[in-house]
N, CA and C atoms of all chains as a GROMACS GRO file, in nm:
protein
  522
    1UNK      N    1   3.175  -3.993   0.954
    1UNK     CA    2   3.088  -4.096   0.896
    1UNK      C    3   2.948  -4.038   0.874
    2UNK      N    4   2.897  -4.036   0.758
    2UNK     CA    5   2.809  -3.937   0.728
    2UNK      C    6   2.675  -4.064   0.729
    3UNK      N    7   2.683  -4.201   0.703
    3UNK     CA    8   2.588  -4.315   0.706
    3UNK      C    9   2.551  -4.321   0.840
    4UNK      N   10   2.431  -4.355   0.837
    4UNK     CA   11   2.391  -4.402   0.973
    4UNK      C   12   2.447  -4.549   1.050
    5UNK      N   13   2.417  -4.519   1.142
    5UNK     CA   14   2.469  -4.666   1.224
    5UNK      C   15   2.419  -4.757   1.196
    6UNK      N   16   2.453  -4.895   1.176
    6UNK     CA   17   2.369  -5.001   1.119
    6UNK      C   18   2.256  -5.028   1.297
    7UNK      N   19   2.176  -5.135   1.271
    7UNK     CA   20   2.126  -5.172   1.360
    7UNK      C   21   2.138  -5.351   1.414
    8UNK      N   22   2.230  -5.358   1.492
    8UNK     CA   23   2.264  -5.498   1.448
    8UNK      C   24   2.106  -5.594   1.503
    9UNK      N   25   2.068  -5.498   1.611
    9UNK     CA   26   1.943  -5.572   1.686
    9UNK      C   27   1.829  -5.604   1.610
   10UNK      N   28   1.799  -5.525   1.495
   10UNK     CA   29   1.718  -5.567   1.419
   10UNK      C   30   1.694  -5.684   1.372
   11UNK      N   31   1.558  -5.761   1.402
   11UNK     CA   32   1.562  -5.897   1.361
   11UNK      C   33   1.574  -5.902   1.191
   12UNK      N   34   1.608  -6.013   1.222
   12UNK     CA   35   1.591  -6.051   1.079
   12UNK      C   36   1.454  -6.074   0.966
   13UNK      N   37   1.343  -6.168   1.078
   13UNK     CA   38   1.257  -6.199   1.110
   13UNK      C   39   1.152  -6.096   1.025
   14UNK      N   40   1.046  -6.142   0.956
   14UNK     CA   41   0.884  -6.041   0.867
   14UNK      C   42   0.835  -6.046   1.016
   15UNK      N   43   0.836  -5.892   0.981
   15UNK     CA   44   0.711  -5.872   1.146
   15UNK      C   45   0.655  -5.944   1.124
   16UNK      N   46   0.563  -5.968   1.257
   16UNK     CA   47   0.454  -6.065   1.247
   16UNK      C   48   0.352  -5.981   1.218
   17UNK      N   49   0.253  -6.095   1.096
   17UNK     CA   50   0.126  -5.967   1.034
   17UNK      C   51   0.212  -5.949   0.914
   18UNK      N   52   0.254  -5.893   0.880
   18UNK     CA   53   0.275  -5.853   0.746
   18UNK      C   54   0.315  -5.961   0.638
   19UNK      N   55   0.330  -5.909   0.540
   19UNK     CA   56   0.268  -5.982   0.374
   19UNK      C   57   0.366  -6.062   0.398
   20UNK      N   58   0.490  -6.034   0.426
   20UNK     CA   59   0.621  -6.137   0.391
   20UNK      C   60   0.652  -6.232   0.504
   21UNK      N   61   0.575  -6.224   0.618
   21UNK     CA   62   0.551  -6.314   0.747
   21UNK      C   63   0.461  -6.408   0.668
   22UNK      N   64   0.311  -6.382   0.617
   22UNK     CA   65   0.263  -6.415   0.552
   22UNK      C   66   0.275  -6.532   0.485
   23UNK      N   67   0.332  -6.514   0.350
   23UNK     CA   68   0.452  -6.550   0.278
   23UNK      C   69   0.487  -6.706   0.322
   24UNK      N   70   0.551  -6.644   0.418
   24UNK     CA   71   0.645  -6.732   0.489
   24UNK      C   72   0.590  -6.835   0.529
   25UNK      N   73   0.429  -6.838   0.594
   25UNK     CA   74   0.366  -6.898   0.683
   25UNK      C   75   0.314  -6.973   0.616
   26UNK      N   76   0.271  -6.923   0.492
   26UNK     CA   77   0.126  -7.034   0.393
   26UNK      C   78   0.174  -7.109   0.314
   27UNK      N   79   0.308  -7.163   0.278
   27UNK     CA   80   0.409  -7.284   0.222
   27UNK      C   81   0.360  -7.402   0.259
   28UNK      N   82   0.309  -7.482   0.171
   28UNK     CA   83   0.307  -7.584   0.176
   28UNK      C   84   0.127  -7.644   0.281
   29UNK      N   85   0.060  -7.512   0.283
   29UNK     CA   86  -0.069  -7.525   0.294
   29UNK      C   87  -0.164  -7.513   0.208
   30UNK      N   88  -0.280  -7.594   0.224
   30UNK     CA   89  -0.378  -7.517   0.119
   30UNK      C   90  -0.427  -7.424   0.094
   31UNK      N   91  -0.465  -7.345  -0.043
   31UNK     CA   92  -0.515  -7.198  -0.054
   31UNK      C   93  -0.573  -7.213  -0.097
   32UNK      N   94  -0.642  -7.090  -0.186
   32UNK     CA   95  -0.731  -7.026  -0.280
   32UNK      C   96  -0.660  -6.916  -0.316
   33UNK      N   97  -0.631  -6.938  -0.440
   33UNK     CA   98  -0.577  -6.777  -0.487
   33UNK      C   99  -0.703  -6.764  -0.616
   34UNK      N  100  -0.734  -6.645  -0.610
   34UNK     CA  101  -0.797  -6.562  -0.639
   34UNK      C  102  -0.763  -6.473  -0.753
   35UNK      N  103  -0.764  -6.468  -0.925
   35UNK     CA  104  -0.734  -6.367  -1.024
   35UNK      C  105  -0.884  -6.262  -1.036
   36UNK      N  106  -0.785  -6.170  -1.051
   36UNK     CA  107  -0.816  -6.025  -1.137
   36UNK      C  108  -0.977  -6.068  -1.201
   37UNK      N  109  -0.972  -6.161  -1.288
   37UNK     CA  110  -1.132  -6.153  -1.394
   37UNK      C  111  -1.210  -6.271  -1.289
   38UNK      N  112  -1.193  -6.320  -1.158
   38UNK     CA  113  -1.273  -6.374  -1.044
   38UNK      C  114  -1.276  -6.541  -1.051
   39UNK      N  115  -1.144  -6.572  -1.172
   39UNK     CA  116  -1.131  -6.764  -1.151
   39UNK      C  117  -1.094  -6.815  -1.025
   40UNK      N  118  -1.101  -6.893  -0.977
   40UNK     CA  119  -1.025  -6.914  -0.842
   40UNK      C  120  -0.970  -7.055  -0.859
   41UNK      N  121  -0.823  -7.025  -0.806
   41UNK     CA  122  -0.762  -7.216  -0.825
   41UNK      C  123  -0.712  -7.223  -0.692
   42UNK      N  124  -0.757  -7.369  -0.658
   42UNK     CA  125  -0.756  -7.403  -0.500
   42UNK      C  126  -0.683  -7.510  -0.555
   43UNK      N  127  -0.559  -7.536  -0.501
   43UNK     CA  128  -0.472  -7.628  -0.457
   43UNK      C  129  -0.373  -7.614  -0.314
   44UNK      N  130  -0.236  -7.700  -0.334
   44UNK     CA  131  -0.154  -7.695  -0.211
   44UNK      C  132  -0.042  -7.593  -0.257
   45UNK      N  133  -0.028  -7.499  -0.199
   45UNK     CA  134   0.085  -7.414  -0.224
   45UNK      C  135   0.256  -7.473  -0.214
   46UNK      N  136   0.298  -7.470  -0.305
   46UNK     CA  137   0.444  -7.534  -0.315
   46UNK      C  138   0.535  -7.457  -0.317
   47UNK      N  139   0.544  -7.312  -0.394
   47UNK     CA  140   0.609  -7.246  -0.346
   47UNK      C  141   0.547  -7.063  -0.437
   48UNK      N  142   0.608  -6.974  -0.388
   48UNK     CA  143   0.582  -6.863  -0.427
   48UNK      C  144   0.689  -6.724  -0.386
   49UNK      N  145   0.662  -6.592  -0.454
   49UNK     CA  146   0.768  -6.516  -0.428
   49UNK      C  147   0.672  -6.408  -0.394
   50UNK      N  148   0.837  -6.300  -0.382
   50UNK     CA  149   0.737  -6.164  -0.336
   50UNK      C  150   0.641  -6.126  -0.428
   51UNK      N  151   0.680  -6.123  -0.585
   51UNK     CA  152   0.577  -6.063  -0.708
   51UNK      C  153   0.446  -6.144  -0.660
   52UNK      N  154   0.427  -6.242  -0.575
   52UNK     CA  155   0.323  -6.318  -0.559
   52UNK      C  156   0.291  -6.398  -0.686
   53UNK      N  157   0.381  -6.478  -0.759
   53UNK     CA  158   0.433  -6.586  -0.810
   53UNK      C  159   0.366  -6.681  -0.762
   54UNK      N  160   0.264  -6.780  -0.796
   54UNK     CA  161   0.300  -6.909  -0.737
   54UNK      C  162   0.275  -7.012  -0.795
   55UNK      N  163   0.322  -7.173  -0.734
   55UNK     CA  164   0.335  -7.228  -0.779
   55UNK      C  165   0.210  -7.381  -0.677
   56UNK      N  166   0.131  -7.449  -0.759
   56UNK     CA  167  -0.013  -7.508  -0.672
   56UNK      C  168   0.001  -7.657  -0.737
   57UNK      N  169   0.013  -7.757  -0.645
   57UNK     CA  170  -0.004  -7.847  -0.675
   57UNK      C  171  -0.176  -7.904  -0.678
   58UNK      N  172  -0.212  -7.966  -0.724
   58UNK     CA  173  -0.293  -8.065  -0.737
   58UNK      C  174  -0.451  -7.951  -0.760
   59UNK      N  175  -0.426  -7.903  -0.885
   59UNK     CA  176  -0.507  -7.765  -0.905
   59UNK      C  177  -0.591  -7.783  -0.901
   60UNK      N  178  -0.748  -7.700  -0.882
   60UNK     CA  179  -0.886  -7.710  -0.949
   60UNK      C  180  -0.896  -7.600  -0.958
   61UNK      N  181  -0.947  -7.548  -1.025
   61UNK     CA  182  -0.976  -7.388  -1.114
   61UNK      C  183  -1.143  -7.383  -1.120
   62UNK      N  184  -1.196  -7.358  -1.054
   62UNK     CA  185  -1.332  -7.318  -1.025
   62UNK      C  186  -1.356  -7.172  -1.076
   63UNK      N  187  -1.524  -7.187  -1.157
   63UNK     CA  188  -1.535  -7.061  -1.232
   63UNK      C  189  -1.696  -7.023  -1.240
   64UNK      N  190  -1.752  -6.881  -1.200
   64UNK     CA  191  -1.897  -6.889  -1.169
   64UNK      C  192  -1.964  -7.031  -1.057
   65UNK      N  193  -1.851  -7.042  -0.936
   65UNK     CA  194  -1.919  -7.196  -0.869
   65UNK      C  195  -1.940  -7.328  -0.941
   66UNK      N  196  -1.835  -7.342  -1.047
   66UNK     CA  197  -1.841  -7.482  -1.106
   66UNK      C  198  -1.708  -7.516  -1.066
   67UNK      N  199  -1.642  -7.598  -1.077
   67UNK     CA  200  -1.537  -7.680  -1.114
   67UNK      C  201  -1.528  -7.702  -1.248
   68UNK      N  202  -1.433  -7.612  -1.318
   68UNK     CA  203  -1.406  -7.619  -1.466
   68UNK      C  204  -1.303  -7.717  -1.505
   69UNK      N  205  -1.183  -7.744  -1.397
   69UNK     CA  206  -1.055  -7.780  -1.502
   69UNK      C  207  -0.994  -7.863  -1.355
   70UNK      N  208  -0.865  -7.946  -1.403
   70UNK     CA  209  -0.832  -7.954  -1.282
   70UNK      C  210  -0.660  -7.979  -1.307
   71UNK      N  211  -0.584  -7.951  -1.274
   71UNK     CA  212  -0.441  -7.974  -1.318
   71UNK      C  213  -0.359  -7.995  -1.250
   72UNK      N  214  -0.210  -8.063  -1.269
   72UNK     CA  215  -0.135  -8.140  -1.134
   72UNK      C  216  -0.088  -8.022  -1.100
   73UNK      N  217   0.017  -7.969  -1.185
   73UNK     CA  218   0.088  -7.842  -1.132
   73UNK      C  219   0.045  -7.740  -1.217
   74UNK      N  220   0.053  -7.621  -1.148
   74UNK     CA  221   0.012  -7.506  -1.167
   74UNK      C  222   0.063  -7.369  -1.164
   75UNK      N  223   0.154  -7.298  -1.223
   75UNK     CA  224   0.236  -7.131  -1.181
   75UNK      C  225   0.127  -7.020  -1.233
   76UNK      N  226   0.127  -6.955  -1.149
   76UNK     CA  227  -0.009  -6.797  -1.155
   76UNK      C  228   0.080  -6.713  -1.167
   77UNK      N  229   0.117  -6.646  -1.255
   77UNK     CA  230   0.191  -6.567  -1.269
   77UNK      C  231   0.132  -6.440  -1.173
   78UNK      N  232   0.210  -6.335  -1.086
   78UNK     CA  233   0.191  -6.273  -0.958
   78UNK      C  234   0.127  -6.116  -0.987
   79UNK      N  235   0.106  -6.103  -1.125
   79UNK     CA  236   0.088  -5.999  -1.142
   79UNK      C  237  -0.084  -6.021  -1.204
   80UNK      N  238  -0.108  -6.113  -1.199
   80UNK     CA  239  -0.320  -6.178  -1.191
   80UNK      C  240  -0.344  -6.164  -1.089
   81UNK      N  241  -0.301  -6.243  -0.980
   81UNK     CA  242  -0.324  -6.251  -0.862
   81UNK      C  243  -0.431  -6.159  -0.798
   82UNK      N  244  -0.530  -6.208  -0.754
   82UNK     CA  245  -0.624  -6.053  -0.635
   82UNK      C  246  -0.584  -6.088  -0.558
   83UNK      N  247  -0.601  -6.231  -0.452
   83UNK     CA  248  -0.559  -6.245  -0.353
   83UNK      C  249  -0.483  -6.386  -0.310
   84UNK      N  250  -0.454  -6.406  -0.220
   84UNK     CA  251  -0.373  -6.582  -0.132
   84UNK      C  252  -0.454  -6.610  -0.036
   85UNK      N  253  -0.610  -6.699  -0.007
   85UNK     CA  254  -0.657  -6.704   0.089
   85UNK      C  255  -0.653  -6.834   0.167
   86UNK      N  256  -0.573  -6.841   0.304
   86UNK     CA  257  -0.602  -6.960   0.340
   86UNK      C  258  -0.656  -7.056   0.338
   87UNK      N  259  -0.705  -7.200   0.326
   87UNK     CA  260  -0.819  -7.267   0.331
   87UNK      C  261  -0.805  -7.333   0.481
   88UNK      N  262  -0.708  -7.355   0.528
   88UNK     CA  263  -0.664  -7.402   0.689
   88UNK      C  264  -0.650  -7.324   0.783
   89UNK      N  265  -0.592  -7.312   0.864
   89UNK     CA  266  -0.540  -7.236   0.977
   89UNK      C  267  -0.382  -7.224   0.976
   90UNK      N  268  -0.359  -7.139   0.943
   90UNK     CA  269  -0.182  -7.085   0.985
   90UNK      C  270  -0.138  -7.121   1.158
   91UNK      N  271   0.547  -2.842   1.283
   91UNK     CA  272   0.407  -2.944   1.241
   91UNK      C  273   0.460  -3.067   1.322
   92UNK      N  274   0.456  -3.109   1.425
   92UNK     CA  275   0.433  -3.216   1.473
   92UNK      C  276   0.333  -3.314   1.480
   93UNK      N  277   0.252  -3.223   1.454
   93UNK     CA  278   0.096  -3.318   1.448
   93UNK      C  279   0.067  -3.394   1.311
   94UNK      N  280   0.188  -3.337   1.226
   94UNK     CA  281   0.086  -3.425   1.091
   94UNK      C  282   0.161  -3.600   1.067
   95UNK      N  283   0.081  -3.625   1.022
   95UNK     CA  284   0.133  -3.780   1.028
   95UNK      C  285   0.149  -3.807   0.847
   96UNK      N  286   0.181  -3.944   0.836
   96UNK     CA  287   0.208  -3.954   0.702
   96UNK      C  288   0.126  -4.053   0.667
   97UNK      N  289   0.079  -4.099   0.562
   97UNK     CA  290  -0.071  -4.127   0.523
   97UNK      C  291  -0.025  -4.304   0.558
   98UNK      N  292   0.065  -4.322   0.553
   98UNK     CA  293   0.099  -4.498   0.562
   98UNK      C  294   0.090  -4.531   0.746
   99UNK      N  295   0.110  -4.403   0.798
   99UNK     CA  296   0.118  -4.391   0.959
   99UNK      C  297  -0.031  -4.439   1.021
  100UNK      N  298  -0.136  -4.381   0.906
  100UNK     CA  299  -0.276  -4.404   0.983
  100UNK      C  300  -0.270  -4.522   0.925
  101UNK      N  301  -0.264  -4.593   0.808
  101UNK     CA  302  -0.274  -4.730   0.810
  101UNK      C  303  -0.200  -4.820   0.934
  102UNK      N  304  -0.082  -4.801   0.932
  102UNK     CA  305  -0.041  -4.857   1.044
  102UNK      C  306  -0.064  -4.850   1.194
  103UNK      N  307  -0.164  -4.735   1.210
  103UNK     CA  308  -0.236  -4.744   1.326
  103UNK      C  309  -0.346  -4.811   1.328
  104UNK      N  310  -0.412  -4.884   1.208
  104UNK     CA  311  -0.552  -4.969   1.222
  104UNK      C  312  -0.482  -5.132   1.242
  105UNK      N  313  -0.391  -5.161   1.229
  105UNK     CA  314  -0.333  -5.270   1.248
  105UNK      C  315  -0.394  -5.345   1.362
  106UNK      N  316  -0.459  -5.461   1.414
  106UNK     CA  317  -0.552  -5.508   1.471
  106UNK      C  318  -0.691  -5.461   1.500
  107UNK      N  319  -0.721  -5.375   1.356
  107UNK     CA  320  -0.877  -5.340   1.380
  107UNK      C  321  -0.928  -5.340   1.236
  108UNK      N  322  -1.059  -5.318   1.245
  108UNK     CA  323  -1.161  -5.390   1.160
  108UNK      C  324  -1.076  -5.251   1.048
  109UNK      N  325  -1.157  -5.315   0.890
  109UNK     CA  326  -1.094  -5.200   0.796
  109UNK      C  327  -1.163  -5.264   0.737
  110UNK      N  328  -1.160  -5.193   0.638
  110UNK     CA  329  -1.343  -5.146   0.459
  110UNK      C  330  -1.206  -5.168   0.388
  111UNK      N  331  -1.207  -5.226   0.278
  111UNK     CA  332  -1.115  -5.164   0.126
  111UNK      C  333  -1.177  -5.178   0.018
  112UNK      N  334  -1.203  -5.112  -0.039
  112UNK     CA  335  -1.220  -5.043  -0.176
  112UNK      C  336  -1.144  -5.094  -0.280
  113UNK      N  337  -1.179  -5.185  -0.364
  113UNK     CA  338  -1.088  -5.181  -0.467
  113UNK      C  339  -1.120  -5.088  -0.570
  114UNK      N  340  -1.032  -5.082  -0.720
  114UNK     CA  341  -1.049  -5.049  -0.794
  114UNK      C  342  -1.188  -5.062  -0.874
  115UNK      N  343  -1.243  -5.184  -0.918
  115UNK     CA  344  -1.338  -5.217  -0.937
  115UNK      C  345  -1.445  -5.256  -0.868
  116UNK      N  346  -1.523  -5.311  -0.837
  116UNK     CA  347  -1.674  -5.327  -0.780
  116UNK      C  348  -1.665  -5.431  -0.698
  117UNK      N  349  -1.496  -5.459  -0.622
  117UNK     CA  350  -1.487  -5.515  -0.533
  117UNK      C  351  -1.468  -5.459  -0.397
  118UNK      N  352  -1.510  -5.523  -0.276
  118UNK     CA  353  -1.475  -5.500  -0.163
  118UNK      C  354  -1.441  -5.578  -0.062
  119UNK      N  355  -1.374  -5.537   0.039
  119UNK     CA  356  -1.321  -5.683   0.139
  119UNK      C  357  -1.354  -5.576   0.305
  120UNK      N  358  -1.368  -5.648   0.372
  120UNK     CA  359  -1.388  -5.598   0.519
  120UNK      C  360  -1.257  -5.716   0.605
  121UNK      N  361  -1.204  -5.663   0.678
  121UNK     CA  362  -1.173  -5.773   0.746
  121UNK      C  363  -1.066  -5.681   0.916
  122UNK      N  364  -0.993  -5.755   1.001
  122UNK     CA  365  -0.931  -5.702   1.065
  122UNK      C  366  -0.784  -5.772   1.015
  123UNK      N  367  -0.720  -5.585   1.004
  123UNK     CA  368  -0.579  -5.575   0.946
  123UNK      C  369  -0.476  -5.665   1.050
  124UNK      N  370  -0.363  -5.733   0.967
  124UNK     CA  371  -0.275  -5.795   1.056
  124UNK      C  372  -0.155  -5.711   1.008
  125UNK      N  373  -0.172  -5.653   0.859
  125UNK     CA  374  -0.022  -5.597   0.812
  125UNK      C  375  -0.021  -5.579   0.707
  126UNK      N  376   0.058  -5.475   0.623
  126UNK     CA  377   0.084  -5.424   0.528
  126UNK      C  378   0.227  -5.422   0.485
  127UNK      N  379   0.246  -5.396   0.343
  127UNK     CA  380   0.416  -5.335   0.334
  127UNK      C  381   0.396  -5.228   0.209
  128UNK      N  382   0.516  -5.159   0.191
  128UNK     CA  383   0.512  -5.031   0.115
  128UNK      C  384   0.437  -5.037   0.022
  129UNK      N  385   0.403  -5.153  -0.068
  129UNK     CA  386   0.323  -5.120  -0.140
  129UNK      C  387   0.143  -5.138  -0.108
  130UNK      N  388   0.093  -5.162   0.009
  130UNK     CA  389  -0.019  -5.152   0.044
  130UNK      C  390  -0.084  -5.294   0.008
  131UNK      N  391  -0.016  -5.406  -0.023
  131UNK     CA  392  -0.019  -5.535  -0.005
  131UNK      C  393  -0.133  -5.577   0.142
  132UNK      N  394  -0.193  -5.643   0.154
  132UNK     CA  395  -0.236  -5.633   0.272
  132UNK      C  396  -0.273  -5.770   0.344
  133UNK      N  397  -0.258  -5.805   0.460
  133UNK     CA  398  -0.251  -5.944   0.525
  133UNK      C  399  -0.395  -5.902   0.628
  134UNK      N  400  -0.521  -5.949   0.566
  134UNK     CA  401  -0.612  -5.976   0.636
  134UNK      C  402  -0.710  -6.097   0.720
  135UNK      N  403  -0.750  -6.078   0.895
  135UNK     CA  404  -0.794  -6.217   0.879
  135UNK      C  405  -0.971  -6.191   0.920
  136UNK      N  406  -1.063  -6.313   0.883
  136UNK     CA  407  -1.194  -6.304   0.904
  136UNK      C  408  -1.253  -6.189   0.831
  137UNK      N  409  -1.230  -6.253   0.693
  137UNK     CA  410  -1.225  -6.136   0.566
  137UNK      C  411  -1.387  -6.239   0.520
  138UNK      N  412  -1.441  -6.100   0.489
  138UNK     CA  413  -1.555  -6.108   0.393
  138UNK      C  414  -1.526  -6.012   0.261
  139UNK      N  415  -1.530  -6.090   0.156
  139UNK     CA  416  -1.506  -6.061   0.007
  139UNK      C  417  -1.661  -5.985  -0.026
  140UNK      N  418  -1.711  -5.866  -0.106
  140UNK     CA  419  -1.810  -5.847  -0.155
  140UNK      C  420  -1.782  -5.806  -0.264
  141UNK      N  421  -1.909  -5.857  -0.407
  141UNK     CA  422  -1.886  -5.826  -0.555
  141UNK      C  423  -2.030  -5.765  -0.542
  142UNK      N  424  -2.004  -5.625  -0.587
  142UNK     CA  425  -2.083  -5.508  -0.594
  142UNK      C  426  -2.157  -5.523  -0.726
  143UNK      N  427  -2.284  -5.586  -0.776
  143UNK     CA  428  -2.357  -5.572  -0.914
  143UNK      C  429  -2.499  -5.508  -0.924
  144UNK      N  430  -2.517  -5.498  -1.037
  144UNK     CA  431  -2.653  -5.417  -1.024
  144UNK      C  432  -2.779  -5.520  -0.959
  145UNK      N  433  -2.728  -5.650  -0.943
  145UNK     CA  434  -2.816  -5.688  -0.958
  145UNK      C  435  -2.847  -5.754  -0.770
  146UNK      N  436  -2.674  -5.662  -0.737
  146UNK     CA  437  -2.702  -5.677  -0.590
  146UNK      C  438  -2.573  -5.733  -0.511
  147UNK      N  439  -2.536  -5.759  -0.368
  147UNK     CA  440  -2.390  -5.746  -0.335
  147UNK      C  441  -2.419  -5.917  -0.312
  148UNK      N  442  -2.276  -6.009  -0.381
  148UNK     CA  443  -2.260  -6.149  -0.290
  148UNK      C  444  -2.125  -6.091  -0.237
  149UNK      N  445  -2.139  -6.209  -0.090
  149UNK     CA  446  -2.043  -6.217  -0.019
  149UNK      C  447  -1.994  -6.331  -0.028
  150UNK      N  448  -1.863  -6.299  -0.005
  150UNK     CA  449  -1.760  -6.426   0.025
  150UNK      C  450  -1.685  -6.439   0.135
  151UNK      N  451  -1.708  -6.562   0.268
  151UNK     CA  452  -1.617  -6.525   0.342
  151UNK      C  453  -1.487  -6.624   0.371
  152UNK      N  454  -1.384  -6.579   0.395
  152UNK     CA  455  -1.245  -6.600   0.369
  152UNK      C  456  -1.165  -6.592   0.522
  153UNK      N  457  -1.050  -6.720   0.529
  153UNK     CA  458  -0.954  -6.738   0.598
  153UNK      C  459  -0.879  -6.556   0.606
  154UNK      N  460  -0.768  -6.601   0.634
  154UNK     CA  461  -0.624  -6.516   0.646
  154UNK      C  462  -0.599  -6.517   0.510
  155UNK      N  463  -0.600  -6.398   0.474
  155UNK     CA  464  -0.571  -6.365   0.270
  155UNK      C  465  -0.476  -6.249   0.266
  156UNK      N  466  -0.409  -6.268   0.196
  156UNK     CA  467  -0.270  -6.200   0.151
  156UNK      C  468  -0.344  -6.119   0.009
  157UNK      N  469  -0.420  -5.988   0.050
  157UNK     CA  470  -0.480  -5.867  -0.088
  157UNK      C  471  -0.398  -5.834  -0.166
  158UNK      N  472  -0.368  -5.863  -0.297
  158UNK     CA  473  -0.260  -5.772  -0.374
  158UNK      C  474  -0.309  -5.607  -0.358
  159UNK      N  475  -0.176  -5.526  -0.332
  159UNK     CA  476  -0.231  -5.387  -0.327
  159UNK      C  477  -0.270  -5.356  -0.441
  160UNK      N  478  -0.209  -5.393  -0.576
  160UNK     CA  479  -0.225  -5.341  -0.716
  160UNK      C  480  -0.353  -5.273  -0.740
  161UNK      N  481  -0.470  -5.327  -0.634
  161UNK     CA  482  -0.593  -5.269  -0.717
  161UNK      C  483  -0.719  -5.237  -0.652
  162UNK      N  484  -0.605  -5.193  -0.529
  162UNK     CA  485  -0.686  -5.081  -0.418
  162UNK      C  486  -0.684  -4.955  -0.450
  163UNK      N  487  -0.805  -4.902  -0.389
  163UNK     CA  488  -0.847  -4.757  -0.416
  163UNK      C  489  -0.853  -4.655  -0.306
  164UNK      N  490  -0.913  -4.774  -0.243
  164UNK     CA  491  -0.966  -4.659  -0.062
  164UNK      C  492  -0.937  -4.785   0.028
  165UNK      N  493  -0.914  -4.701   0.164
  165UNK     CA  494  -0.930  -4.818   0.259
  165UNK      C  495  -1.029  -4.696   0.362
  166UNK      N  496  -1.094  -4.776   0.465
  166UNK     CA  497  -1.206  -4.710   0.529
  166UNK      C  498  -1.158  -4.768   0.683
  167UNK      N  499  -1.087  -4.701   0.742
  167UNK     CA  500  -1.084  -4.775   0.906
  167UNK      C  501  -1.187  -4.779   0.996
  168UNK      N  502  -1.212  -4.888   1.049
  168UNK     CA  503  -1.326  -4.936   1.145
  168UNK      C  504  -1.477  -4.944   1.003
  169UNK      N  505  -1.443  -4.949   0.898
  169UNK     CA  506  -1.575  -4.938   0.816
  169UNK      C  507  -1.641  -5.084   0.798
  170UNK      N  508  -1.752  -5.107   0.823
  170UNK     CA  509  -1.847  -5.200   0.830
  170UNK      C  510  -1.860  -5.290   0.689
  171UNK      N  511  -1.831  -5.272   0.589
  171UNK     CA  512  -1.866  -5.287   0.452
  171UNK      C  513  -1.991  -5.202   0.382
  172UNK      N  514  -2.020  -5.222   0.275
  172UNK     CA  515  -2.127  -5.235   0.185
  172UNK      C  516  -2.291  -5.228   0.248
  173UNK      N  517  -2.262  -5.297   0.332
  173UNK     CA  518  -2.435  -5.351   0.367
  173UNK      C  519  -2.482  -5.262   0.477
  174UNK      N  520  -2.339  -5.195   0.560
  174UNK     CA  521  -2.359  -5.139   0.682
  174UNK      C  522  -2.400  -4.967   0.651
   0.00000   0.00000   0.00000
């Protein structure tokens, strides 16, 4: 058998700390995600993927410190994205 | 060569300590690392955001933020930011 041994002990489980623990944790909390040219839309996170996809209910899109826009639902396509910043506590 | 490590190894040794990143552009973030994955994605918490202009640095400071790696440049372990 030239494959290695599987590892059955391995959790299943995103370390804790990393992006896909992450992920996991900020569903259905509020954020701030953060694009590339510095808009920021703060709503409730509903759902999202690894490409960092997501999807924000009850949007506001703030721009230079205004409140520009505001929209029910919202998908950011994951490849704008700068960042996913909490607005609560995980 | 036992001694050499592999460049994702020293990241993963700053993992609960302060870290500088560099983005691509005239951004920067300070914060203490919780985690990374292969692509240098990064899970930071008690993050201060800085936008680097001529006309001078603002800060932003930030929860627990999930950095896209896409548009990192440098990371700086134990580095203070910008101001330090």
């Amino acid at each position: 058998m030239d494959s290695p041994a599987s590892q059955p002990d391995e959790p299943q489980q995103p370390v804790a700390g990393s992006p896909s623990d992450f992920l996991k944790n900020i569903v259905g909390k509020k954020v701030k995600v953060r694009i590339g040219s510095g808009i920021d839309y703060h709503g409730l996170l509903t759902c999202l993927d690894g490409y960092m996809n997501v999807a924000l209910e009850d949007t506001e899109e703030w721009a230079n410190g205004r409140l520009t826009a505001k929209y029910g639902d919202t998908f950011l396509r994951g490849n704008n994205v700068l960042y996913i910043s909490a607005l609560e506590d995980l | 060569m036992a001694s050499t490590i592999l460049p994702l190894e020293l990241v993963d040794r700053c993992i609960g300590s302060p870290i500088w990143v560099l983005m691509k552009n005239e951004r920067e973030f300070t914060g203490t690392l919780m985690g990374f994955d292969d692509y240098v994605n990064m899970v930071l918490k008690d993050v201060t955001e800085y936008e680097v202009t001529p006309e001078g640095i603002t800060e932003t400071g930030l929860g627990q933020t999930l950095l896209n790696g896409n548009n990192i440049a440098m990371l700086i372990p134990g580095g203070k930011g910008p101001r330090a």
